[in-house]
Backbone bond lengths (Angstrom), bond angles and torsions (degrees), N, CA, C in turn:
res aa  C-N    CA-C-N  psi(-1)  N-CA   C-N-CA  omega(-1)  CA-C   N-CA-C  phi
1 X - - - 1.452 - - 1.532 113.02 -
2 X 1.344 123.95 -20.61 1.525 128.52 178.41 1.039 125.52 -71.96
3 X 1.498 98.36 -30.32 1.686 100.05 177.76 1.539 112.78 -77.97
4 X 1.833 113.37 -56.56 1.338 102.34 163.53 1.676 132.99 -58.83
5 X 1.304 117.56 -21.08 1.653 107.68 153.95 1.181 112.45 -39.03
6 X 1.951 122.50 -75.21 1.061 146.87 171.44 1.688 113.98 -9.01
7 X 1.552 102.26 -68.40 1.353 117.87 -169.68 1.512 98.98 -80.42
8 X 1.732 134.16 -46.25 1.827 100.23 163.54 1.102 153.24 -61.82
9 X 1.769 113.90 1.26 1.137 134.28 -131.47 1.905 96.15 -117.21
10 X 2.205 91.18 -50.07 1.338 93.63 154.53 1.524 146.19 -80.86
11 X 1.613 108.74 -7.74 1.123 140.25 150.52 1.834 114.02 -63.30
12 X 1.074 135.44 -29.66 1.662 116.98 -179.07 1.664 80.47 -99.90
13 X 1.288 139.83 -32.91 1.983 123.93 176.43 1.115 97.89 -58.93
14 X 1.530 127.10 -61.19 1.263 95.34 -165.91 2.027 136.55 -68.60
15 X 1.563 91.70 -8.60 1.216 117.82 167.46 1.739 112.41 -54.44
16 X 1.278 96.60 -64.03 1.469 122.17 173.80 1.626 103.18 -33.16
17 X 1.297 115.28 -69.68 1.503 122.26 -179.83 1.246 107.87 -44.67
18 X 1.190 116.21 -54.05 1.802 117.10 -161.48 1.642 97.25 -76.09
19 X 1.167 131.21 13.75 1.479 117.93 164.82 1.884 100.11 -135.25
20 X 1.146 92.77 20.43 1.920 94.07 -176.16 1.453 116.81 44.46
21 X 1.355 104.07 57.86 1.475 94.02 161.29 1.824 117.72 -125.45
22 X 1.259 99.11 112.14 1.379 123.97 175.04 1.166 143.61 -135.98
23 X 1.774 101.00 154.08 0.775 127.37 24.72 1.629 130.52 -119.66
24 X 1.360 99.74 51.22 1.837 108.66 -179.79 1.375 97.36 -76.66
25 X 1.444 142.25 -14.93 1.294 129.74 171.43 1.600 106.08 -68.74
26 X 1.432 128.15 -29.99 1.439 126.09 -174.82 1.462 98.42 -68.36
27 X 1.519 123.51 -56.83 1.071 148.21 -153.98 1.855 106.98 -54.40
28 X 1.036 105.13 -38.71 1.828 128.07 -177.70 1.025 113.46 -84.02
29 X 1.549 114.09 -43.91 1.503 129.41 -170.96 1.451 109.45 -80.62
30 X 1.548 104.54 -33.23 1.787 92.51 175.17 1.333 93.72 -94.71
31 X 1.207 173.86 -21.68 1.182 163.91 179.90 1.891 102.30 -58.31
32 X 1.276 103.26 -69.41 1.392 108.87 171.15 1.472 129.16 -50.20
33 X 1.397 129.97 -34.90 1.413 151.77 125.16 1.665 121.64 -5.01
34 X 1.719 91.06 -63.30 1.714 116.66 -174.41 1.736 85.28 -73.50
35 X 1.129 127.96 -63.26 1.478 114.61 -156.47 2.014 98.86 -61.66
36 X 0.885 103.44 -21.79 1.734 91.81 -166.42 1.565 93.36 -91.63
37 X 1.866 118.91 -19.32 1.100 88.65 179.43 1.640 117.59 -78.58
38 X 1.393 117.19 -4.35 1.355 127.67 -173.11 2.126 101.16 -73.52
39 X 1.306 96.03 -42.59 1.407 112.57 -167.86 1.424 97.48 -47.96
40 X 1.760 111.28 -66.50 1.405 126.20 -178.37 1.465 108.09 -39.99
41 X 1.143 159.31 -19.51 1.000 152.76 -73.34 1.715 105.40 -165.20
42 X 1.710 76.35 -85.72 1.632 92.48 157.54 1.529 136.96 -56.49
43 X 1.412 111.45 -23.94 0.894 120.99 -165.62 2.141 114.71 -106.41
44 X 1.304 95.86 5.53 1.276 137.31 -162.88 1.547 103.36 31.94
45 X 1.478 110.25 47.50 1.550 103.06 145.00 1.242 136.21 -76.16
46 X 1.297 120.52 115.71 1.451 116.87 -156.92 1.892 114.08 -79.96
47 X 1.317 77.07 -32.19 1.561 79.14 -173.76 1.530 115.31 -97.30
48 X 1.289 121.47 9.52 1.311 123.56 163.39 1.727 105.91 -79.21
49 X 1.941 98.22 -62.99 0.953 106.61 160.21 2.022 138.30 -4.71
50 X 1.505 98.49 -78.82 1.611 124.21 158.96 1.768 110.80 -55.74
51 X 0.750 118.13 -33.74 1.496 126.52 173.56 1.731 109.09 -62.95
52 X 1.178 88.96 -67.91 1.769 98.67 -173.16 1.722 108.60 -74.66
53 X 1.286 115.62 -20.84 1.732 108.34 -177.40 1.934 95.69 -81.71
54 X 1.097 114.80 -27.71 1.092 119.70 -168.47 1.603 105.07 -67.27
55 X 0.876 110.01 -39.50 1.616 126.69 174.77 0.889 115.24 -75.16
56 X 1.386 134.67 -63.32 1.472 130.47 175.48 1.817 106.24 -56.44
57 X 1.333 125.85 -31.77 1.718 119.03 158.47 1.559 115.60 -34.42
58 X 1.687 98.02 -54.05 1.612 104.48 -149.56 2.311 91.01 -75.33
59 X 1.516 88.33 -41.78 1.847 90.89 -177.17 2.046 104.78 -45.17
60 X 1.423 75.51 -67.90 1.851 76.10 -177.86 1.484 119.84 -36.68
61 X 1.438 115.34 -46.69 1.767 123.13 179.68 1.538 109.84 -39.59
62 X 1.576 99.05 -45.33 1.283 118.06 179.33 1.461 121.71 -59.73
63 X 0.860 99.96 -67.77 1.396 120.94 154.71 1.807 113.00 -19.91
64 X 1.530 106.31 -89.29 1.642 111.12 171.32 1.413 97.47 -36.92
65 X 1.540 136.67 -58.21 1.103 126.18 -151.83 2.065 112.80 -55.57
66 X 1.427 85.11 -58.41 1.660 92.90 172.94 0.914 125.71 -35.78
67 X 1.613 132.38 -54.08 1.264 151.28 -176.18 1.578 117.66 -89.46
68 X 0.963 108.89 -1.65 2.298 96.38 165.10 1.250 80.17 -133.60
């Protein structure tokens, strides 16, 4: 179930983006991000892993940025 959370979660952000609405596209996209980066993880894929923490970094930036 984590992975498909994962994958709808970054699927309605990236949705979100393509009609500019923000920032609930950050909000989905790092949530969905965070679950795959957990997935990668467990599953000791490294490079999914590095993929998805890397993303959920850049979402969060976003994130801080919006909000202060």
């Amino acid at each position: 179930p984590m992975r498909w959370t994962g994958t709808i979660l970054c699927l309605i952000g990236i949705g979100l983006t393509s009609y500019n609405i923000y920032p609930l596209n950050l909000l989905f996209g790092a949530i969905g991000s965070f679950l795959w980066t957990v997935e990668g993880w467990v599953a000791k894929d490294y490079a999914l892993f590095t993929v998805e923490l890397v993303a959920v970094l850049i979402y969060l930036g976003g994130i801080v940025r919006v909000y202060t």
